[in-house]
C-alpha positions in Angstrom: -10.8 -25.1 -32.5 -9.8 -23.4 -29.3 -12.6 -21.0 -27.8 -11.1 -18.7 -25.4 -13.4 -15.6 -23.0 -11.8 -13.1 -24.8 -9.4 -13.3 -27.9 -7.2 -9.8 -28.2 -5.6 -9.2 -31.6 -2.2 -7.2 -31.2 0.4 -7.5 -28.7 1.5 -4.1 -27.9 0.6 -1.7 -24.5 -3.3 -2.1 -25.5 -3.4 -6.0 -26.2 -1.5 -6.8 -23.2 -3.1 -4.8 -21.0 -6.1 -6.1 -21.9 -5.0 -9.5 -21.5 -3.7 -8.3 -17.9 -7.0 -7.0 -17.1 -9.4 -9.9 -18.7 -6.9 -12.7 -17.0 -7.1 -11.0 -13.5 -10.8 -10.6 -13.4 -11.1 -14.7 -14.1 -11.6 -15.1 -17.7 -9.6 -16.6 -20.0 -7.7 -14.7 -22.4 -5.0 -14.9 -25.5 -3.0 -12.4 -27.3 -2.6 -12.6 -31.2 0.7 -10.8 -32.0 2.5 -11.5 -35.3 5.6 -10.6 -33.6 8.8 -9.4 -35.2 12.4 -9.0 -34.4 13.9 -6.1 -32.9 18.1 -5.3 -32.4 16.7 -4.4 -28.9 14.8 -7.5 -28.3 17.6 -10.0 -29.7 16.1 -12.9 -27.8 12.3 -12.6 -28.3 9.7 -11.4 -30.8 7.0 -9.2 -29.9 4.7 -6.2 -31.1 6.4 -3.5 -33.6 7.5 -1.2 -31.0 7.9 2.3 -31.3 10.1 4.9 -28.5 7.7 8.0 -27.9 8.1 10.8 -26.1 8.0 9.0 -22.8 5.5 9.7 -20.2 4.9 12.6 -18.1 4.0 12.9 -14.7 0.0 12.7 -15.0 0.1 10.2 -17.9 1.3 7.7 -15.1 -2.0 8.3 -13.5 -4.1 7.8 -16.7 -2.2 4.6 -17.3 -3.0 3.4 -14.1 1.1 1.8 -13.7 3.5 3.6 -11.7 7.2 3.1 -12.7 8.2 1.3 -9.6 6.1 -1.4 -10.5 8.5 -1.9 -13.5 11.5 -4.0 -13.9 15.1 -2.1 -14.0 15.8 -1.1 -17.6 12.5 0.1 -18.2 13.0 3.6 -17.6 15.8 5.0 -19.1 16.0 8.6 -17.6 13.9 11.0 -15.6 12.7 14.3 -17.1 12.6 17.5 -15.5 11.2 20.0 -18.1 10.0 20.0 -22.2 11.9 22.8 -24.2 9.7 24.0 -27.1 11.9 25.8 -30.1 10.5 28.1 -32.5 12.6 29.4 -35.3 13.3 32.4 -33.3 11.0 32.2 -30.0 11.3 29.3 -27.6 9.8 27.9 -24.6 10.7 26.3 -21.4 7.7 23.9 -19.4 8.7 22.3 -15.7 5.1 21.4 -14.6 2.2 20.5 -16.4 0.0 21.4 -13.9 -1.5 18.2 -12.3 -1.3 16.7 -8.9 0.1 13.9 -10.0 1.4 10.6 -8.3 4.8 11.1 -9.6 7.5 13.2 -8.3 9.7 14.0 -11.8 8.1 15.8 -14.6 8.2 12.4 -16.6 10.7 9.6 -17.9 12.0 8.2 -21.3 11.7 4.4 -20.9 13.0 1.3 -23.3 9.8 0.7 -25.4 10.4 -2.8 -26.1 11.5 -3.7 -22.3 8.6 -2.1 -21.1 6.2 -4.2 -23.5 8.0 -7.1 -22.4 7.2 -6.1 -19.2 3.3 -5.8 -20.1 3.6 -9.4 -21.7 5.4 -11.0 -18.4 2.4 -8.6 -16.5 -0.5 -10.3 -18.3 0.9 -13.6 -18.6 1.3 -13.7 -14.4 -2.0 -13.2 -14.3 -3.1 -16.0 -16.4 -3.3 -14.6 -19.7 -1.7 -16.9 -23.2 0.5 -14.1 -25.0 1.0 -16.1 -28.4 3.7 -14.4 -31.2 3.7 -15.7 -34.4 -0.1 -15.3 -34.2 -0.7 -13.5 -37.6 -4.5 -12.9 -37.9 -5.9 -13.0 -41.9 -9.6 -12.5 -40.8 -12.1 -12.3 -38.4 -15.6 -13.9 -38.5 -18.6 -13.1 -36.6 -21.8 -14.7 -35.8 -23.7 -12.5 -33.1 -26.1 -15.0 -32.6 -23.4 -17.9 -32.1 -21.8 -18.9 -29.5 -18.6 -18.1 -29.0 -18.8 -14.8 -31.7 -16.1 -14.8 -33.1 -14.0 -16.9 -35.0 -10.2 -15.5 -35.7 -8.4 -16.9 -38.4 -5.2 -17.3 -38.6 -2.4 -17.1 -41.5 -1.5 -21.0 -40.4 -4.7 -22.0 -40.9 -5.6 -22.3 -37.3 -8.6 -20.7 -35.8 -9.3 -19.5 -32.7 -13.0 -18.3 -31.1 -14.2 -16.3 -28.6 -17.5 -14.2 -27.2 -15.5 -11.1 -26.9 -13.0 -9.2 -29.5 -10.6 -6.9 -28.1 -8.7 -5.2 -31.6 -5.6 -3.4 -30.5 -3.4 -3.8 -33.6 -2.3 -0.1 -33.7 -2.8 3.0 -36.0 -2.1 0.5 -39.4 -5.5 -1.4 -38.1 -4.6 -4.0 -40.2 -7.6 -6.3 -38.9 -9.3 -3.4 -37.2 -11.0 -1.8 -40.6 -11.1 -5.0 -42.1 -13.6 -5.7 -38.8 -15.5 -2.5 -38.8 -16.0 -2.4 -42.1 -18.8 -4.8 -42.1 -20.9 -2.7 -39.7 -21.0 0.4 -41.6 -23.1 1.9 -44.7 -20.0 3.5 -46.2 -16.6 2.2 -46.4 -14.1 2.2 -43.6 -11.5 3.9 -45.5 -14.0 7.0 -45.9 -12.9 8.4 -41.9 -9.9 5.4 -40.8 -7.6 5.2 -44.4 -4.3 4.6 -42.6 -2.6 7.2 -45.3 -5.1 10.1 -44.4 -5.3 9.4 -40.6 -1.8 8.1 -39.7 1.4 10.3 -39.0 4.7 8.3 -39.9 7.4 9.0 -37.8 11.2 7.6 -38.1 14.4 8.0 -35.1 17.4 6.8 -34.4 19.2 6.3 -31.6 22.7 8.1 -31.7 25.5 8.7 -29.0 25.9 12.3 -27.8 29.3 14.2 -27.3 29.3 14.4 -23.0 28.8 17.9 -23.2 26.0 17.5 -25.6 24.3 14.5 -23.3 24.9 17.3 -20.5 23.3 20.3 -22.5 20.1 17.9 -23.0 19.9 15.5 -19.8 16.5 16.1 -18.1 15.0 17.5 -21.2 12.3 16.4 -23.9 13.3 18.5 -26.7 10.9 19.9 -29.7 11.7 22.1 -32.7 8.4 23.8 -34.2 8.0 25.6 -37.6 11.3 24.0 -39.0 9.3 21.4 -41.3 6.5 21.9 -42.7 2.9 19.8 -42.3 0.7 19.6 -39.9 1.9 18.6 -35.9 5.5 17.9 -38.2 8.3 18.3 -35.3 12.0 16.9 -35.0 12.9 15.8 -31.1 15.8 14.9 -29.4 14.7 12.9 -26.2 17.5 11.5 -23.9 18.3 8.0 -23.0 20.7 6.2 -21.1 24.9 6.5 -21.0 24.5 9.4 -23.3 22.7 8.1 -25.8 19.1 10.0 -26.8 16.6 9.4 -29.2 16.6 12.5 -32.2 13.7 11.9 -35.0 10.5 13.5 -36.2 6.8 12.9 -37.4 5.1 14.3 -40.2 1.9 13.9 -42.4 1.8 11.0 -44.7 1.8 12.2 -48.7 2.7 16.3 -47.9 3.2 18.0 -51.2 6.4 20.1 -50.9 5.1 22.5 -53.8 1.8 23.1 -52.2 4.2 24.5 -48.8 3.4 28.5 -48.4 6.5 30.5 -47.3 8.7 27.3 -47.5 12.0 29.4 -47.0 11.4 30.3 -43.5 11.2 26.2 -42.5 15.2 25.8 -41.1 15.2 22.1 -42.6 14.1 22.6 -45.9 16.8 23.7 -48.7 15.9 25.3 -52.1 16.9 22.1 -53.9 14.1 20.0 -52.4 11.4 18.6 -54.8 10.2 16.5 -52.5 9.6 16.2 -48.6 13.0 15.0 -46.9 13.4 11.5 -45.8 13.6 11.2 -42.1 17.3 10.5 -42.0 17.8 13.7 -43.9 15.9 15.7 -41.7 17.7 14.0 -39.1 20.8 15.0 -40.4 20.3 18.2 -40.9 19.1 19.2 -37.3 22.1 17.9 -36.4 23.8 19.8 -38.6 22.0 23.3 -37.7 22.2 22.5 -33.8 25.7 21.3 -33.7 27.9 21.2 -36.8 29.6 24.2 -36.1 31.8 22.2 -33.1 31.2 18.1 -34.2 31.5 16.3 -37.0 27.8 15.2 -37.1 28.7 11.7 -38.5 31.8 11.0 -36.5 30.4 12.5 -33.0 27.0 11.4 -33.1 27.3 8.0 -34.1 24.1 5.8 -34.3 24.0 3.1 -31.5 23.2 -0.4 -33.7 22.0 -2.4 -31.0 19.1 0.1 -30.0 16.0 0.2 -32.1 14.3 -2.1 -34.3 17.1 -1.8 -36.9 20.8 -0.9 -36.7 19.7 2.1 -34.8 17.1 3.0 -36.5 13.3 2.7 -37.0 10.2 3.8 -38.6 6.4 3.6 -37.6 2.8 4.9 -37.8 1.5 7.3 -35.4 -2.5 8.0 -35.1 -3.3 11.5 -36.0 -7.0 11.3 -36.0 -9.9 11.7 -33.3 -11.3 8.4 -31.8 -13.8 6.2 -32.6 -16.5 4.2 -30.5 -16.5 0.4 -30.7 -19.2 -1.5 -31.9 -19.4 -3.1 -28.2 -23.5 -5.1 -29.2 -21.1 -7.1 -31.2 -18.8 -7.9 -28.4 -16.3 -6.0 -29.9 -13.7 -3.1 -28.5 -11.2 -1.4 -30.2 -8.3 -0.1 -28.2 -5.5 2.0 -27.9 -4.0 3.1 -31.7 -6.3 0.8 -33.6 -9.1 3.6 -32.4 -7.1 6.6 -32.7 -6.7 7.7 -29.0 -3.1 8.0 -29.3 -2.1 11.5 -31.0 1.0 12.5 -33.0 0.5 16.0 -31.2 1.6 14.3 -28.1 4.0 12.1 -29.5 2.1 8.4 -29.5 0.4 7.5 -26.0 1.4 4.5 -24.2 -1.5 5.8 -21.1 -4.0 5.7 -23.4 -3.4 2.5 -25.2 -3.0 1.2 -21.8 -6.0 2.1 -20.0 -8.8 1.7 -23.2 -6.8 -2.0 -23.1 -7.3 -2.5 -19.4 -11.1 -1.5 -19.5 -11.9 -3.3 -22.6 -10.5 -6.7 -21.0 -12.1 -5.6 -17.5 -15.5 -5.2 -19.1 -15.0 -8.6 -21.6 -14.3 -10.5 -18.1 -17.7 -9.2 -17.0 -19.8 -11.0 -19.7 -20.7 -7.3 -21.2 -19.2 -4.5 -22.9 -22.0 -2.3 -23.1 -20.3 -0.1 -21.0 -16.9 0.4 -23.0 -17.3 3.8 -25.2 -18.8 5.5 -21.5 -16.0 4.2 -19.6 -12.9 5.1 -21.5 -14.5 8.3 -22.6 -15.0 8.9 -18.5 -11.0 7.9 -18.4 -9.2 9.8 -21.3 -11.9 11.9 -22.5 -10.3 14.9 -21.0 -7.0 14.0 -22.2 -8.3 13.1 -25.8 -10.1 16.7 -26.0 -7.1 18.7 -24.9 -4.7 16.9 -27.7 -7.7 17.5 -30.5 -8.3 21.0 -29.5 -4.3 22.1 -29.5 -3.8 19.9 -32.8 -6.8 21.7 -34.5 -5.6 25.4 -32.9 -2.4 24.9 -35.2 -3.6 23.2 -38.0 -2.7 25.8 -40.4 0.6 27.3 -38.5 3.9 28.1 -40.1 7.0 29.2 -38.7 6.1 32.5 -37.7 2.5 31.6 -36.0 4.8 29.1 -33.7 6.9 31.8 -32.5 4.2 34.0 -32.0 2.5 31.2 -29.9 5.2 30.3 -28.1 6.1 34.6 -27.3 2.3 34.5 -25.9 2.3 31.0 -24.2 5.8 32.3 -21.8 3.1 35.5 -21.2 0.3 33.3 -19.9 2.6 30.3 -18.0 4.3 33.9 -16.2 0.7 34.9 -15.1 -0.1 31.7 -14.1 2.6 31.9 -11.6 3.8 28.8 -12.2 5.5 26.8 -15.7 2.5 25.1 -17.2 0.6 25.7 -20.5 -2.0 23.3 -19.4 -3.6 25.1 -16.5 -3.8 28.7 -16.8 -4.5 31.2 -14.3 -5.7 34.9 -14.8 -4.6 36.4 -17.9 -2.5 39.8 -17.4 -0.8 39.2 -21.0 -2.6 41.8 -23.0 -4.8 41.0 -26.1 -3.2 38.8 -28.0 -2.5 36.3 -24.7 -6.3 36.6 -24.5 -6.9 36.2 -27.7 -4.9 33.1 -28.1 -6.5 31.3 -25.1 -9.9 32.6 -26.0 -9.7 30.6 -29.8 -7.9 27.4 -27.7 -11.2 27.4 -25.2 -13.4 28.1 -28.4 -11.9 25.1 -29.8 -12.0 22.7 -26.9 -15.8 23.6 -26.7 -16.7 22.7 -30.2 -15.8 19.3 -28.6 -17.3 19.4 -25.7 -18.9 16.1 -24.7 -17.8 13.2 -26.8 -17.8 15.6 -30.2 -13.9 14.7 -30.6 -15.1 11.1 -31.5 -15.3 10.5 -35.4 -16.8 7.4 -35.6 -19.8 7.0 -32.8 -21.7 3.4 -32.0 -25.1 4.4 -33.3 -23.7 4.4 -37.0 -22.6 0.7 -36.3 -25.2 -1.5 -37.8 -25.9 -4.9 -35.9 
């Protein structure tokens, strides 16, 4: 049986990072990806990616990796501004506010080049990056040496003193783990149908005057669908091509939809939520079918994607947990729930909870883990659960109110950015709206955002 420092289950942003972090410091290290195959990664399997957003400017600094220490094709366009659409209001952002290390407002990158580029990163430094890796099970002896023993769906196993789980917002392995240090079952805070957002986009061409009308910009429609954080995007690409798809809730009952007229993508005939190529579809449809042929114009590019253009993944709508780190044991990235569907996934904070969790293994103790990535992201983590719980229950017309307000506040501010403030000369309802956001955000002061805290971990 192979013993390795630290074994890492999952090969995305958070496994490799880890393996980046753990290899650097000296300690040996493997990543257990499954790996599939991806249109845009013809030649090499690899972790389920999944395009977000992008990043904006202070994410960079969160991640700790500035695009120029990325290969070409990585980043795909710069961004200059987020447009924020409201059935009837909208909402322009150029700054968020941050000193920041980076001079654009963000980029839209190549998700699968840029775990590629992660992979190459961690293996350089010493790291094994193994695909075809499925894990079945992990066994745990605290009082053994090493740990843990990993096995694997070919019968292999593989053991080491330290766990690092980062096998995304499905946590496949992850609840299968934690579940043996709890008094209630996992799937009472972490069932992936309850906590997850799925999310599906393709990747279409754009008319040039379109790929003009939208260069620069990360785009967001609110109110037009219903659920909660449930938002079609267009975010552009490369040689005209952009990104359009949505998130929703998993399991939204149509019927059970107050005032379901008003939402722009829904039609009278529905009985059921849209599929995501409908919604698709018909955004297109409403934003430009009046001069294209949504089907001929906009035609999806095959070789992008996981699948002929297409693809369809999980995205972590919960709070985060703590790690159960006397075991030897951190949880990273999505399989914890610090990325967000409010902020469209969250490469950064897979990133850094991966690079401190393999720091920390490398050390011989992880005692530290649930202070250190709190000290990292907590601020980050508290913003996105604050705004997500603030418009938990909005429809169409609350988003337009918001967004009437929020052009109000960024004006007093002096400056575009919702996410520092300055003195409020909006009238009441500007106050009011910042006074229930700042409410909010203190009901989670501290680590009160985290759902799932060590001391219920029994070792």
């Amino acid at each position: 049986m192979e013993r390795f420092d630290v074994v890492i289950v999952g090969g995305g942003p958070a496994g490799s990072a880890a393996a980046h972090a753990a290899a650097e410091s000296g300690a040996s290290a493997v990543v257990l990806e499954k790996g599939v195959p991806r249109a845009d990664r013809p030649d090499r399997l690899g972790p389920d990616s999944t395009d977000a957003a992008g990043i904006l400017d202070y994410w960079i600094d969160i991640m700790g990796i500035h695009p120029d220490e990325m290969p070409d094709g990585v980043v795909l366009s710069t961004l200059d501004r987020a447009e924020f659409v409201g059935p009837n209001e909208a909402l322009t952002m150029r700054e968020t506010g941050f000193d920041t290390s980076y001079d654009h407002f963000g980029y839209c990158m190549n998700r699968a080049r840029f775990d590629d580029f992660l992979r190459d990163r961690a293996e350089d430094a010493g790291a094994e990056y193994r695909v075809k890796a499925s894990v079945r099970d992990v066994e745990t002896d605290l009082d053994g040496t090493p740990r843990h023993t990993v096995r694997l769906a070919s019968g292999d196993d593989v053991a080491g003193e330290f766990l690092v789980l980062a096998d995304g917002p499905q946590r496949q392995v992850t609840n299968k783990v934690l579940d043996r240090y709890l008094a209630f079952d996992i799937t009472d805070r972490l069932a992936t149908t309850k906590v997850n957002h799925i999310a599906y986009q393709e990747h279409r061409r754009l008319p040039e005057e379109v790929a003009r009308e939208v260069e620069g910009a990360i785009t967001f429609w609110w109110g037009y669908m219903p659920g909660h954080t449930a938002y079609p995007w267009i975010f552009p690409n490369d040689d005209n091509v952009a990104r359009i798809g949505l998130t929703m809730p998993i399991g939204l009952d149509l019927s059970a939809v107050e005032a379901r007229e008003k939402y722009k993508l829904l039609r009278d005939s529905d009985e059921r939520v849209p599929q995501g190529k409908e919604y698709v579809r018909r955004l297109l449809e409403q934003e430009y079918g009046d001069e294209y042929d949504v089907e001929e114009d906009f035609p999806l590019v095959e070789d992008r994607g996981k699948t002929k253009g297409t693809e369809t993944y999980s995205i972590s709508s919960t709070r985060p947990i703590d790690s159960p780190t006397g075991a030897g044991i951190a949880v990273t990235g999505g399989a914890m729930g610090a990325t967000s569907a409010f902020h469209e996934g969250g490469d950064h904070v897979a990133v850094r909870t991966g690079a401190i969790a393999g720091e920390l293994a490398a050390s011989g103790d992880l005692s530290a883990y649930n202070d250190r990535w709190k000290d990292a992201i907590g601020d980050e983590v508290r913003r996105n659960v604050a705004f997500a719980d603030v418009v938990r229950d909005y429809g169409p017309d609350d988003w337009d109110r918001a967004f009437s307000i929020a052009r109000k506040l960024m004006s007093a501010s002096s400056n575009d950015s919702l996410f520092k403030m300055g003195k409020i000369r909006s009238g009441l309802s500007a106050a009011r709206f910042v006074t229930n956001y700042k409410k909010t955000k203190r009901k989670f002061r501290g680590d009160r955002y985290v759902q799932l805290s060590e001391d219920e971990y029994a070792l």
